[in-house]
C-alpha positions in Angstrom: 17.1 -7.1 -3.2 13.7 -8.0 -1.4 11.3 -5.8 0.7 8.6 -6.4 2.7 5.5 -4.7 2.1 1.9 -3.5 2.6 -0.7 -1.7 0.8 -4.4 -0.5 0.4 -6.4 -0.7 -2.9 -9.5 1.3 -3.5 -11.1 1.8 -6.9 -11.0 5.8 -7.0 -8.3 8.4 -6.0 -10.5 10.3 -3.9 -10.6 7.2 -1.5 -6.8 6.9 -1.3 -6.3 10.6 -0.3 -9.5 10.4 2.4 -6.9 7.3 3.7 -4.3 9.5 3.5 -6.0 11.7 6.0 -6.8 9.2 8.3 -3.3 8.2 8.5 -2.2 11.3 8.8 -4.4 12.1 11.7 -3.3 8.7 13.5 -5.0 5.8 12.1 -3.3 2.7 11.8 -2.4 1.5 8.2 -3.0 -1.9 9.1 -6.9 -1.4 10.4 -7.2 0.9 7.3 -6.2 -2.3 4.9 -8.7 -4.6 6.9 -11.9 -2.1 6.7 -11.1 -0.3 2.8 -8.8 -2.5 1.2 -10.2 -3.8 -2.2 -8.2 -6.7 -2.1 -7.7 -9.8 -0.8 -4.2 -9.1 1.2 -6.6 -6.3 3.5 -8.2 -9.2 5.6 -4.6 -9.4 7.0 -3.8 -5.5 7.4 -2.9 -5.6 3.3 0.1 -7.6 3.7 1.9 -8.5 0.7 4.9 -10.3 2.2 8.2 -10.2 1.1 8.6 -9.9 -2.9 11.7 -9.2 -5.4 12.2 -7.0 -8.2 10.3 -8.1 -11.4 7.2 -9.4 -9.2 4.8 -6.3 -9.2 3.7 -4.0 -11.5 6.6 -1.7 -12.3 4.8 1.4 -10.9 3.7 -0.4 -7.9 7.4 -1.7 -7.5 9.3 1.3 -7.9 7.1 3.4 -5.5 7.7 0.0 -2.7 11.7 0.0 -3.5 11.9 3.7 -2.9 9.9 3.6 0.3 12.8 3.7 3.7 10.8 0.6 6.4 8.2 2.4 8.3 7.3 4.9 5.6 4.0 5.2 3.9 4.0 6.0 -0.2 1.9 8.7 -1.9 -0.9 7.3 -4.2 0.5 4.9 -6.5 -1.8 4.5 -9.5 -2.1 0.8 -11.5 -4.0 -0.9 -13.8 -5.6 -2.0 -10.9 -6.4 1.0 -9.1 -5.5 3.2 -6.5 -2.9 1.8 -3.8 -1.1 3.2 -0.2 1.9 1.3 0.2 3.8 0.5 3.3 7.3 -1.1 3.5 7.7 -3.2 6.5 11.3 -4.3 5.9 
């Protein structure tokens, strides 16, 4: 099984929960990646493509395999930081 995926990194959890906020007043996810994103995949909304089990970082992947398409996780924490993920597909 594969899904299809975007996200948002930001260095600290207040961050992710002020994005949380704008997304729940409206925002789009994908403008969100492009202007806070930490990482490279935000220049392009924060899409991550498609990926498989085993090929993210097994907090990251179970909160992206448990999301329905359309809907947006909670904060996912990593080594890397502080993520919003969005399934596409």
């Amino acid at each position: 099984m594969k899904v299809t995926a975007s996200h948002i990194l930001v260095n600290q959890e207040f961050e992710a929960n002020d994005l949380l906020k704008k997304l729940s007043d409206g925002a789009e996810f994908e403008a969100l990646a492009r202007d806070f994103s930490e990482c490279p995949s935000g220049k392009d909304g924060g899409s991550l493509g498609e990926f498989g089990k085993g090929m993210m970082v097994p907090s990251f992947e179970k909160a992206a395999f448990a999301l329905l398409p359309g809907e947006v996780s909670g904060i996912v924490r990593t080594q890397f930081g502080f993520h919003l993920i969005k399934r596409i597909k």
